[in-house]
C-alpha positions in Angstrom: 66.2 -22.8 45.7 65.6 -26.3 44.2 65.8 -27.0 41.2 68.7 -24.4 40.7 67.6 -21.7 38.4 69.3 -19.3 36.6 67.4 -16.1 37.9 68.7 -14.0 34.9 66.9 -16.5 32.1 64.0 -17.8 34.3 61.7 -14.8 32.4 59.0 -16.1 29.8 57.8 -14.6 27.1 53.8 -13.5 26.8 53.5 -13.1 30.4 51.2 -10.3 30.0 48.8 -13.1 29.1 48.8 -14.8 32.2 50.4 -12.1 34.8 48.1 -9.0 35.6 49.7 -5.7 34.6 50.3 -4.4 38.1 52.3 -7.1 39.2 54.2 -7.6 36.1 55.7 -4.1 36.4 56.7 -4.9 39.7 58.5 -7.9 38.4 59.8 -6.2 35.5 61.6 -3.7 38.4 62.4 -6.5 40.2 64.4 -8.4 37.4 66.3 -5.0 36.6 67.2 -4.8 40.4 68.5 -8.1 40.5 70.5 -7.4 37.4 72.6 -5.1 39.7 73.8 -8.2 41.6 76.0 -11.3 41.3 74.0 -14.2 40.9 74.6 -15.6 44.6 73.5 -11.7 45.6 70.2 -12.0 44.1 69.5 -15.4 45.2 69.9 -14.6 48.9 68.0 -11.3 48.1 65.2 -13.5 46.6 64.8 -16.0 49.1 65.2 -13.0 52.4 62.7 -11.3 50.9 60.3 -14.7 50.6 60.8 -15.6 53.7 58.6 -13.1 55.3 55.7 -13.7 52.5 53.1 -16.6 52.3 52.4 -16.2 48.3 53.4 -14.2 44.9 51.4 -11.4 45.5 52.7 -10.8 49.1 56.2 -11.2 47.8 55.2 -8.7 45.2 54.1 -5.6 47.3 57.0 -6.4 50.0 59.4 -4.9 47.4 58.0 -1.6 47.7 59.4 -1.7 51.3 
């Protein structure tokens, strides 16, 4: 990913304001999950499951699978 990013501190604060509830839970799970995971880990978990997704909300639902 460029610019590099530090997954673990990317998060914003009031995101409810601007992030409907449904998909803020999933990203909620999604920051606990890659939590779990080195940082290199979650990077290459991030971008697999990306690749297969052409916007936010697609990435969303593909982590229910």
């Amino acid at each position: 990913i460029y610019p590099a990013i530090d997954i673990y501190k990317s998060g914003t604060r009031k995101e409810e304001l601007f992030v409907p509830d449904e998909e803020r839970e999933k990203v909620v799970l999604l920051r606990r999950y890659l939590t779990s995971m080195n940082p290199m880990e979650a990077v290459d978990f991030v971008l697999d499951k990306m690749k297969g997704t052409r916007n936010n909300r697609e990435f969303l639902i593909s982590m229910n699978q």
